[in-house]
KOLGU-134257 format. One line per field, with one value per atom (N, C-alpha, C, CB): residue in three letters; atom name; x, y, z. Coordinates in steps of 0.2 Angstrom, whole numbers. Glycine has a CB too. Example, Ala and Ser with C-alpha at 12.3 -4.5 7.8 and 13.67 -1.06 7.14 Angstrom:
// residues 2
resn	[Ala, Ala, Ala, Ala, Ser, Ser, Ser, Ser]
name	[N, CA, C, CB, N, CA, C, CB]
X	[66, 62, 66, 57, 64, 68, 64, 70]
Y	[-28, -22, -16, -22, -11, -5, 0, -3]
Z	[39, 39, 39, 45, 35, 36, 39, 29]
//
This chain:
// residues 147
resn	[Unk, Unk, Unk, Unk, Unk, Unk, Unk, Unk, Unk, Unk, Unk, Unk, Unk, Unk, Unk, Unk, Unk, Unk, Unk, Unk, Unk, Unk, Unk, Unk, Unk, Unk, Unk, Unk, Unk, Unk, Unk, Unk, Unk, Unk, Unk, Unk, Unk, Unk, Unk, Unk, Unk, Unk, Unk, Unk, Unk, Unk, Unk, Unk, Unk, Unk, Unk, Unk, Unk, Unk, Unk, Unk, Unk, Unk, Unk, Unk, Unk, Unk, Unk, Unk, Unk, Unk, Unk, Unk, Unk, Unk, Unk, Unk, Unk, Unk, Unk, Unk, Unk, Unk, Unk, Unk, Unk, Unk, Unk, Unk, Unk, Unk, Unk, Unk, Unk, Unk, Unk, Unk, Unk, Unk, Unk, Unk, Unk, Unk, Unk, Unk, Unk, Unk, Unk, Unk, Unk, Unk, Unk, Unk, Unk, Unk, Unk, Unk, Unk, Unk, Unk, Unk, Unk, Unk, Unk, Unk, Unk, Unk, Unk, Unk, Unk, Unk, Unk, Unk, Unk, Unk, Unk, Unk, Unk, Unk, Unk, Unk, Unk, Unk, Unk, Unk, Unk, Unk, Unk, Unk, Unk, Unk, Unk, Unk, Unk, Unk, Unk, Unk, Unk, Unk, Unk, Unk, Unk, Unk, Unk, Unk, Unk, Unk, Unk, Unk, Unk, Unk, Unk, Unk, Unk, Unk, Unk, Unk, Unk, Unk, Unk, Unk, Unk, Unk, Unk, Unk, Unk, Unk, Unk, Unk, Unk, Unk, Unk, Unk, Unk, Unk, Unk, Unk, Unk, Unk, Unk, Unk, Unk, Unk, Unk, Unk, Unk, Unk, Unk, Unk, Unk, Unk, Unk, Unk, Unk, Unk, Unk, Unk, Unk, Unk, Unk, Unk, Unk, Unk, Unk, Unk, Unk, Unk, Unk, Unk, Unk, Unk, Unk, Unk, Unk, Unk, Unk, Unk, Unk, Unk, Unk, Unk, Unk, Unk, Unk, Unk, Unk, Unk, Unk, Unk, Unk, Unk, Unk, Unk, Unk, Unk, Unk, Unk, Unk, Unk, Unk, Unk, Unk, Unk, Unk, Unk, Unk, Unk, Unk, Unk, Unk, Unk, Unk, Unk, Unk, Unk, Unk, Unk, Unk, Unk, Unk, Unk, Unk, Unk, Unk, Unk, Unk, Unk, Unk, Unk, Unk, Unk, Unk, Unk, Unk, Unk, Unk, Unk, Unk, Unk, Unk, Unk, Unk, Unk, Unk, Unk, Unk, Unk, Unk, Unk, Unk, Unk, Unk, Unk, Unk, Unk, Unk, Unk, Unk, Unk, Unk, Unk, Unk, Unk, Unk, Unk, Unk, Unk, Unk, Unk, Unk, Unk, Unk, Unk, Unk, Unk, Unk, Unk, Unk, Unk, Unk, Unk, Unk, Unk, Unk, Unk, Unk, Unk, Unk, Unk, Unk, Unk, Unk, Unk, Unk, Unk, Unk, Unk, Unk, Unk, Unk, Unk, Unk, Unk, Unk, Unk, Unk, Unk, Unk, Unk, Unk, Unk, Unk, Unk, Unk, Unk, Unk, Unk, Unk, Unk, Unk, Unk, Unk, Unk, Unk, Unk, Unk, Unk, Unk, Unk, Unk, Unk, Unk, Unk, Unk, Unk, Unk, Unk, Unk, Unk, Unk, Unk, Unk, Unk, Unk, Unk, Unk, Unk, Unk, Unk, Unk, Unk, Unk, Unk, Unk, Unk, Unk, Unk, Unk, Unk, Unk, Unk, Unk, Unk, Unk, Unk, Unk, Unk, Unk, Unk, Unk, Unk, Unk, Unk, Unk, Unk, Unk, Unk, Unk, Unk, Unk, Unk, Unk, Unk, Unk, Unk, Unk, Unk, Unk, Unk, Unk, Unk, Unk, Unk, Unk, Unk, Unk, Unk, Unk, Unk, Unk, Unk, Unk, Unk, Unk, Unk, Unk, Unk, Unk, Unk, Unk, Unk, Unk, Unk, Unk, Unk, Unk, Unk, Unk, Unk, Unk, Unk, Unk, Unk, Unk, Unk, Unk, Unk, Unk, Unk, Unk, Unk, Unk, Unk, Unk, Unk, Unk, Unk, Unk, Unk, Unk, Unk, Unk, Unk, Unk, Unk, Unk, Unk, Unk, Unk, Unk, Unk, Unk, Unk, Unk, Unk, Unk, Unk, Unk, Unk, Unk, Unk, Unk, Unk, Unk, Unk, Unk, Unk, Unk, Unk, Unk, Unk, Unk, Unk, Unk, Unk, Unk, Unk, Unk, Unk, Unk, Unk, Unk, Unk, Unk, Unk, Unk, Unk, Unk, Unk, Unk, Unk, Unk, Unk, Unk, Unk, Unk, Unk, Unk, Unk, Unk, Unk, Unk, Unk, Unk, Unk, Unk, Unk, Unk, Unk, Unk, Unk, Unk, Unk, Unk, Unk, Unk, Unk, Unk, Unk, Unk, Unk, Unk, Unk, Unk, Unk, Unk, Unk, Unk, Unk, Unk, Unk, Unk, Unk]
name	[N, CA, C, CB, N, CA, C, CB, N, CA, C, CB, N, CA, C, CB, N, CA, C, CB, N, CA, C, CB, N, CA, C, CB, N, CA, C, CB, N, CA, C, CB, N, CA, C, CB, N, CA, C, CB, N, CA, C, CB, N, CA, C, CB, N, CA, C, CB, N, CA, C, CB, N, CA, C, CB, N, CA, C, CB, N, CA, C, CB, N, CA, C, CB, N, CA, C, CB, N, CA, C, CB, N, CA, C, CB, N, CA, C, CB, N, CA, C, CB, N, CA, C, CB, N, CA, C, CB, N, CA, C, CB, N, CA, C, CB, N, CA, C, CB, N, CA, C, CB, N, CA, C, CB, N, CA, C, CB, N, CA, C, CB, N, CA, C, CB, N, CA, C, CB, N, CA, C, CB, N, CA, C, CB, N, CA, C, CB, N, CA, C, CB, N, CA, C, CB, N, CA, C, CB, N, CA, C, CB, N, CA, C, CB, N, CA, C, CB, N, CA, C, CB, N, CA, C, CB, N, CA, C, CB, N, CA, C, CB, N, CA, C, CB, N, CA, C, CB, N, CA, C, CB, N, CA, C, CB, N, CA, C, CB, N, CA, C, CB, N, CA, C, CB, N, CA, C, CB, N, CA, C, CB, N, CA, C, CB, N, CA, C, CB, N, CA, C, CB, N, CA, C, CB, N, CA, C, CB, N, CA, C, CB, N, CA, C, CB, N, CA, C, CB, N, CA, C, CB, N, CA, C, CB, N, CA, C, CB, N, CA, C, CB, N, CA, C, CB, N, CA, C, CB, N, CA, C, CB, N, CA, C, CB, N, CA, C, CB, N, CA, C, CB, N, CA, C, CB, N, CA, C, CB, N, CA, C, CB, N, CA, C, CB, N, CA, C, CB, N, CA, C, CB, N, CA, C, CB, N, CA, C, CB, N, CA, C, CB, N, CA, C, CB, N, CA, C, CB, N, CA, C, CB, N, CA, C, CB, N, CA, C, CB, N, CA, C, CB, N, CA, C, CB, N, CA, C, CB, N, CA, C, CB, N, CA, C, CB, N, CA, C, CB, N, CA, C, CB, N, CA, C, CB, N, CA, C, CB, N, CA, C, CB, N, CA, C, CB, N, CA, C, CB, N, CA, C, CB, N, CA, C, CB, N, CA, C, CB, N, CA, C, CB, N, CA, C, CB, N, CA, C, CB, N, CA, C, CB, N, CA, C, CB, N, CA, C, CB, N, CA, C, CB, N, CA, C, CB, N, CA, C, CB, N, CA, C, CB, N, CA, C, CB, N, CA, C, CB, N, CA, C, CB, N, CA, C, CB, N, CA, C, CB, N, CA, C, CB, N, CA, C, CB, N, CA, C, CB, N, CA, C, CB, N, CA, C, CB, N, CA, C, CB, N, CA, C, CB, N, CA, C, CB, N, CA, C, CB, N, CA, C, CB, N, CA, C, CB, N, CA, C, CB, N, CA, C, CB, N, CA, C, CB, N, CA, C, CB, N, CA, C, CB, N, CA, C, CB, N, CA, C, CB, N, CA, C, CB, N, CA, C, CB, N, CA, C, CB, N, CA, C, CB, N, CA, C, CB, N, CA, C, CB, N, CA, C, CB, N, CA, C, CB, N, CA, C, CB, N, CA, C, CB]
X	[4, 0, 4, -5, 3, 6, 2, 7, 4, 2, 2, 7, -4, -4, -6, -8, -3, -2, -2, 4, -4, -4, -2, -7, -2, -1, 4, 0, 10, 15, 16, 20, 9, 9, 1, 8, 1, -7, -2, -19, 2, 7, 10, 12, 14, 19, 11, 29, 6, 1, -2, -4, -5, -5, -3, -3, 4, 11, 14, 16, 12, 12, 6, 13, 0, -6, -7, -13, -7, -10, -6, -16, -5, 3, -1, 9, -8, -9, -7, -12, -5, -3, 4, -2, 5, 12, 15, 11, 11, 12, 6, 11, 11, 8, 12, 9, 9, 15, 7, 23, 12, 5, 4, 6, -2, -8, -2, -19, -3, 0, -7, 7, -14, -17, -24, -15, -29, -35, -40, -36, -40, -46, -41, -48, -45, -43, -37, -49, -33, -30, -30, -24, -28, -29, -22, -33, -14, -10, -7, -8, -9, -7, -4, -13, 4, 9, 10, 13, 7, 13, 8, 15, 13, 11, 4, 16, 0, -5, -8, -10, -11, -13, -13, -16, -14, -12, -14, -13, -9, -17, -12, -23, -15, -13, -16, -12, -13, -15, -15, -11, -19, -19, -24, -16, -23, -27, -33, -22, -38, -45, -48, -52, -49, -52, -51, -57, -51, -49, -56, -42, -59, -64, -63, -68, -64, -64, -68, -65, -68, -71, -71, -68, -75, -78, -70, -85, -69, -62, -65, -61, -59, -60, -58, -54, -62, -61, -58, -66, -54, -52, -43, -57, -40, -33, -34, -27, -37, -36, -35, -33, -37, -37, -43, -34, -41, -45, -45, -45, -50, -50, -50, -54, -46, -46, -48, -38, -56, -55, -53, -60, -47, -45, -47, -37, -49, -52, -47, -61, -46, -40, -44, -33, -41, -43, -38, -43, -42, -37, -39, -33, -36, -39, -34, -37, -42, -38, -38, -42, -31, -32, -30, -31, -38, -36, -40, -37, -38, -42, -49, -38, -53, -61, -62, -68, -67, -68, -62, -67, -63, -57, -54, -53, -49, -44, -45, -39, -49, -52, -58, -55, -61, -65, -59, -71, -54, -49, -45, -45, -43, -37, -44, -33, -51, -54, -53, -60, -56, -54, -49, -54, -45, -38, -36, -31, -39, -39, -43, -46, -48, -55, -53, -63, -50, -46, -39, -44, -37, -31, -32, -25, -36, -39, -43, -42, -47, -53, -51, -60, -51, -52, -45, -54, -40, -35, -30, -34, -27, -25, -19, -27, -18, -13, -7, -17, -3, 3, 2, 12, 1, -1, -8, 2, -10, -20, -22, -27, -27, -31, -37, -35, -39, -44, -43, -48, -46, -46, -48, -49, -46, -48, -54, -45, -59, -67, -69, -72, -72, -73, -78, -77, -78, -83, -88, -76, -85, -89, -84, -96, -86, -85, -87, -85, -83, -87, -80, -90, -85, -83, -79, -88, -74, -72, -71, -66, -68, -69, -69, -62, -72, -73, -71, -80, -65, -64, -60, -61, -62, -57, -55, -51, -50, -51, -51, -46, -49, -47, -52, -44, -53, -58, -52, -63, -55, -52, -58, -48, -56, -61, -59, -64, -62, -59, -63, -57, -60, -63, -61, -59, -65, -63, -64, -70, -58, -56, -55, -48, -58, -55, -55, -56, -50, -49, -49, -44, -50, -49, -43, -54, -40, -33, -34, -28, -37, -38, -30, -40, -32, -27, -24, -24, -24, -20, -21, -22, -24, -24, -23, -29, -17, -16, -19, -7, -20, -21, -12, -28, -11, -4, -5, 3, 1, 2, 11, 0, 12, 18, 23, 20, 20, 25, 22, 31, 21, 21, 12, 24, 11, 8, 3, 10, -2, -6, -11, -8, -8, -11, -17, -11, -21, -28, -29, -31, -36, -39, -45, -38, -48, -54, -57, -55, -63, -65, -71, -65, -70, -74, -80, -68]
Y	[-6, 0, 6, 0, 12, 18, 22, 21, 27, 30, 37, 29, 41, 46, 53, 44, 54, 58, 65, 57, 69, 78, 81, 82, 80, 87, 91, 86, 88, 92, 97, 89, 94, 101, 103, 97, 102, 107, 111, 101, 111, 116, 120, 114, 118, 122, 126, 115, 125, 128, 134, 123, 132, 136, 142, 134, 140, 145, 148, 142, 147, 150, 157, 144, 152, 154, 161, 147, 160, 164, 168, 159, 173, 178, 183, 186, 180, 181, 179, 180, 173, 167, 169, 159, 172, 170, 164, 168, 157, 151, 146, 151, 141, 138, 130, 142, 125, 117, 113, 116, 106, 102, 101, 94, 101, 102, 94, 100, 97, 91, 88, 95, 91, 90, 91, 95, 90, 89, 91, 82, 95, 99, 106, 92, 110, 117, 116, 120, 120, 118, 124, 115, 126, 132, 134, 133, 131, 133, 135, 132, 137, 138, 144, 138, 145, 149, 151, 149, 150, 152, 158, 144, 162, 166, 165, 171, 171, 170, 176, 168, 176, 167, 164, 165, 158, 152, 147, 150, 144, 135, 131, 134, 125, 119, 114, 119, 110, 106, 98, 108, 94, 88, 82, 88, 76, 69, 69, 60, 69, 70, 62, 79, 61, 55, 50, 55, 45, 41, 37, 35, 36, 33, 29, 37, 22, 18, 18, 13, 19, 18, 11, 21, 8, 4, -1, 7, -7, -12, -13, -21, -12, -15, -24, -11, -27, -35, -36, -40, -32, -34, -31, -29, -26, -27, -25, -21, -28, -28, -19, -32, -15, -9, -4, -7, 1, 4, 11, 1, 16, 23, 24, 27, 30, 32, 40, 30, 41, 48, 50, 51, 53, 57, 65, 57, 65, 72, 74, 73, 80, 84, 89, 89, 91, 97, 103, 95, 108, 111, 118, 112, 120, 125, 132, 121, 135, 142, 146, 145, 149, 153, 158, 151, 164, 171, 174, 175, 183, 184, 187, 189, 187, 188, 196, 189, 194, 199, 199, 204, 203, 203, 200, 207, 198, 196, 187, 199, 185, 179, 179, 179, 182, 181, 183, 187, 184, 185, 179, 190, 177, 172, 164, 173, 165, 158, 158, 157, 164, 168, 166, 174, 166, 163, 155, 166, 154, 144, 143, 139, 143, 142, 144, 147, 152, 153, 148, 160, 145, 141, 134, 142, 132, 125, 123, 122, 126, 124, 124, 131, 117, 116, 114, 126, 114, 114, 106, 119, 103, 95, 96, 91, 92, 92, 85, 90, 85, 81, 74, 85, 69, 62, 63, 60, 64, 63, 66, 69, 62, 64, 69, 57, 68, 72, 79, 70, 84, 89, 92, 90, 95, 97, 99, 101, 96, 99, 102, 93, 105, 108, 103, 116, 102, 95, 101, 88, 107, 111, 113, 107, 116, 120, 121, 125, 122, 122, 128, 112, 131, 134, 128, 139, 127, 124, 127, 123, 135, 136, 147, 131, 148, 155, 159, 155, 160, 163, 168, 158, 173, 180, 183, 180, 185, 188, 183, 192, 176, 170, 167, 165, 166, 162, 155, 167, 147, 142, 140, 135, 141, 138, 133, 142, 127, 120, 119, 113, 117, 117, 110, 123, 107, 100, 101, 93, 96, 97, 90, 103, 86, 82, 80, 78, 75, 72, 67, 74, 64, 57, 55, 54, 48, 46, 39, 44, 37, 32, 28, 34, 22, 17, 18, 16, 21, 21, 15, 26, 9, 5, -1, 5, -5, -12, -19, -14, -22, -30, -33, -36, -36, -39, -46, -32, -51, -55, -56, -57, -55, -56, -51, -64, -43, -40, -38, -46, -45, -43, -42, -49, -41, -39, -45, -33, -47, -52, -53, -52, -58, -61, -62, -64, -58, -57, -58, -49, -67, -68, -67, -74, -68, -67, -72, -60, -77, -79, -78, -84, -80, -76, -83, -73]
Z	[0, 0, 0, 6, -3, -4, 1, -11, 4, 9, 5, 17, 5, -1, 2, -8, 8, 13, 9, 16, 7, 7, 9, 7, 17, 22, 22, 27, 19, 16, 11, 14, 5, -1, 2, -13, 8, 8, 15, 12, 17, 19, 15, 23, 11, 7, 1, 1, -2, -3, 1, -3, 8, 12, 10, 18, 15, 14, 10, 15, 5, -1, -6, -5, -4, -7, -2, -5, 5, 8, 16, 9, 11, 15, 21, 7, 25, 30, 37, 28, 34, 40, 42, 37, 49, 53, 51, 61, 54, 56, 53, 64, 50, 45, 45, 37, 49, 48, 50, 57, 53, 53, 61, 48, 62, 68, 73, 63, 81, 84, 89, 90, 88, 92, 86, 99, 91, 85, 88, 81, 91, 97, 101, 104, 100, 103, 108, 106, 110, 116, 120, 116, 128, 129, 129, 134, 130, 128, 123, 129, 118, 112, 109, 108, 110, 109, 106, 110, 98, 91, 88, 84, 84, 84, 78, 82, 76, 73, 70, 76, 62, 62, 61, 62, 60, 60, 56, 66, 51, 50, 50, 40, 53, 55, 53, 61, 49, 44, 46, 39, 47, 47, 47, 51, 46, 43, 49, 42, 46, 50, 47, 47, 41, 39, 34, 39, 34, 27, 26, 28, 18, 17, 12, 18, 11, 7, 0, 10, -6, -13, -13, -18, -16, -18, -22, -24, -20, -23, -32, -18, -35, -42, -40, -49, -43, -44, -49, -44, -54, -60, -57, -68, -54, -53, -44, -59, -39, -35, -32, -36, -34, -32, -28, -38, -24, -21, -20, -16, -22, -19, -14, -21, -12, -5, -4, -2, -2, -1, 6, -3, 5, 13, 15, 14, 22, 23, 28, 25, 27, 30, 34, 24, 40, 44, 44, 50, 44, 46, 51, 39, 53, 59, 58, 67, 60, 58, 63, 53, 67, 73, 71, 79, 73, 73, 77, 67, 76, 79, 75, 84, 81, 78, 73, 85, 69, 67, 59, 74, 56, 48, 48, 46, 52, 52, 51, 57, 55, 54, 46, 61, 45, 39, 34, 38, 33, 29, 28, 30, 32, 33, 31, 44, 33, 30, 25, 31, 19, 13, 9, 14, 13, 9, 8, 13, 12, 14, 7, 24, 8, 1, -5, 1, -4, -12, -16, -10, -8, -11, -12, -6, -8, -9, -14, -3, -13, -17, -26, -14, -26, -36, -36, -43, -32, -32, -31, -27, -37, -38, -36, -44, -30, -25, -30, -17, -28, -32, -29, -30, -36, -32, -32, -24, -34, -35, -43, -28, -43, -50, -48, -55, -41, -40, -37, -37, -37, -36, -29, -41, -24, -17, -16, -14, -12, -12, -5, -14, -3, 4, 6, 3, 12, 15, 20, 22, 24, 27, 34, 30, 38, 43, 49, 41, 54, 59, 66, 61, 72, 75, 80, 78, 82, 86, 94, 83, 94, 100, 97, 104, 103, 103, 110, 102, 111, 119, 118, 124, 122, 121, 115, 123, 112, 105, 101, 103, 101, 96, 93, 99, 87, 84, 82, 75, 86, 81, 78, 85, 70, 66, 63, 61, 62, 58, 53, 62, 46, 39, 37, 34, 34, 32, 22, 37, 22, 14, 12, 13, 8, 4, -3, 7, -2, -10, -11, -13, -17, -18, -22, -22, -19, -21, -26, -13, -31, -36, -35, -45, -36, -33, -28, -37, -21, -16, -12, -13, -12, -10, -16, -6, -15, -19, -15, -20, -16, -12, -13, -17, -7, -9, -4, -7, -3, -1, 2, -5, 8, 10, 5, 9, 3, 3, -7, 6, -11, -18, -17, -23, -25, -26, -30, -29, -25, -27, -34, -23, -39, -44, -46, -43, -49, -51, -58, -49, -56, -62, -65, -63, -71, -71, -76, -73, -73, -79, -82, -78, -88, -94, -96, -103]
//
């Protein structure tokens, strides 16, 4: 199996796309925290879910759509409606290196709201065609068909 990970080109994307961001790497935690030091704002990028496509019975293969999170910490008010703005502008329609499909917006939601800090988290996925092989001890298992 090939592990067809993005987080690295939905960081250097980010980081590039959207010259709002202080702080831009991949997320260590996946729920708000209240220590949170770095500067902002912020997005922090990382694997929320993986979902199985349907197997081919003709070469043993499988789609994988994965959904990314990613969180956005700012402060309320513009600077937060700007910095979402820039996530959607950069992602959205946007085919990441290693996929045929294109990045789609799943939805949004307020994660946490305290003192001047909006964490907003956005879910984004894509689908990876053939990211799953069937194998056996390593090789790649033998697939017949009869007619």
């Amino acid at each position: 199996m090939q592990d067809y990970d993005i987080t690295p080109a939905m960081i250097a994307r980010i980081a590039e796309q959207c010259p709002g961001f202080r702080n831009v790497e991949e997320a260590w935690f996946s729920q708000p925290i209240d220590d949170y030091d770095q500067d902002t704002p912020s997005a922090l990028i990382y694997i929320a879910e993986d979902a199985g496509g349907t197997p081919s019975e003709l070469n043993g293969r499988q789609s994988v759509t994965t959904t990314y999170g990613v969180f956005i910490i700012a402060e309320r008010g513009d600077t937060f409606r700007a910095q979402r703005q820039e996530v959607r502008d950069a992602l959205y329609g946007w085919q990441p290196p290693g996929t045929t499909g294109v990045m789609t917006y799943r939805g949004g939601e307020m994660a946490d709201n305290r003192g001047r800090y909006v964490w907003w988290r956005e879910f984004w996925t894509v689908e990876t065609p053939h990211a799953l092989q069937a194998t056996r001890g390593g090789t790649t298992r033998p697939r017949t068909m009869t007619v």
